[in-house]
C-alpha positions as a Markdown table, in Angstrom:
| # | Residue | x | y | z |
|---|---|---|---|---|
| 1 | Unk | 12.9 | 108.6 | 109.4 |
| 2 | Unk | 16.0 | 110.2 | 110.5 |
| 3 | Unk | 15.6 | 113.1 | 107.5 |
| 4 | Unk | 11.8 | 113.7 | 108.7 |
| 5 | Unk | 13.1 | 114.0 | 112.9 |
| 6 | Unk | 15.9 | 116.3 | 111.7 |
| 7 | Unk | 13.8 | 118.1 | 109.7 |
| 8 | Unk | 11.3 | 118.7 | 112.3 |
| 9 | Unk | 13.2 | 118.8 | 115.3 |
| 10 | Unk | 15.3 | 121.6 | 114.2 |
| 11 | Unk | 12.9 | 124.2 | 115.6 |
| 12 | Unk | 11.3 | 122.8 | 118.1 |
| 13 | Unk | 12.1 | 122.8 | 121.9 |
| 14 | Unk | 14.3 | 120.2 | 123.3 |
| 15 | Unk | 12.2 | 118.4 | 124.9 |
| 16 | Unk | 9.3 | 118.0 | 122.0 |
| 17 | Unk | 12.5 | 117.0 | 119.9 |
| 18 | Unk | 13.2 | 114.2 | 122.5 |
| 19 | Unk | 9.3 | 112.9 | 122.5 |
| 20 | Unk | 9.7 | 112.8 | 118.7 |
| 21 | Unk | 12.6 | 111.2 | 118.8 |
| 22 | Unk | 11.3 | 108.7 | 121.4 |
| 23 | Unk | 8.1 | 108.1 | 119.3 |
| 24 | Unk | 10.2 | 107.3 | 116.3 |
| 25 | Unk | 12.3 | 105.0 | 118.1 |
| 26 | Unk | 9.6 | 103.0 | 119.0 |
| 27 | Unk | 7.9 | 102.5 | 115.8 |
| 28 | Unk | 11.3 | 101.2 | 114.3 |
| 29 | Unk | 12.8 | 99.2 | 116.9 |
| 30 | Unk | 10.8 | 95.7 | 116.8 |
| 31 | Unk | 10.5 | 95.9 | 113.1 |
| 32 | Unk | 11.2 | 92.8 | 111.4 |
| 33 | Unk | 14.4 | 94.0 | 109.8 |
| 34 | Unk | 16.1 | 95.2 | 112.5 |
| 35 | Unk | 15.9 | 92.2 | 114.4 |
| 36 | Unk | 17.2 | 90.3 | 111.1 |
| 37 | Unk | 20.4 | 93.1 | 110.7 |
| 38 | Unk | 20.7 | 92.2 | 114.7 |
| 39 | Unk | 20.8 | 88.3 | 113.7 |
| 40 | Unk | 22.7 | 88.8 | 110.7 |
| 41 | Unk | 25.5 | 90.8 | 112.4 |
| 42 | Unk | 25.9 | 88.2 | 115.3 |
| 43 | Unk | 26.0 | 85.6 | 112.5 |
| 44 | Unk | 28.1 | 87.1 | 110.5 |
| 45 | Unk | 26.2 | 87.1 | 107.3 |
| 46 | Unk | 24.3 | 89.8 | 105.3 |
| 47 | Unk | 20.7 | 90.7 | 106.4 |
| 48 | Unk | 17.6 | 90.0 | 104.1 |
| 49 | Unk | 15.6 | 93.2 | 103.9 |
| 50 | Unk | 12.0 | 93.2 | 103.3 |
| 51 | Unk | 10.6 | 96.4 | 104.3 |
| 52 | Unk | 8.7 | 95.5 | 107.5 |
């Protein structure tokens, strides 16, 4: 994801860059592996990965 934003961002004006950005942010924030790297960090042990 952050190769595709930099990719397309590059040429485009700031603020469509942002919106991107914003939209991409909110696709990957809630997904299920980020709240277990979140988990894992705070309890000190390595996060299990799945791909969702």
């Amino acid at each position: 994801m952050v190769k595709m934003l930099a990719s397309r961002t590059a040429t485009l004006p700031s603020l469509q860059a942002f919106q991107l950005t914003e939209l991409a942010w909110s696709l990957l924030r809630d997904t299920a592996d980020r709240r277990d790297g979140r988990h894992a960090f705070a309890e000190k042990r390595k996060p299990v990965y799945i791909g969702r």
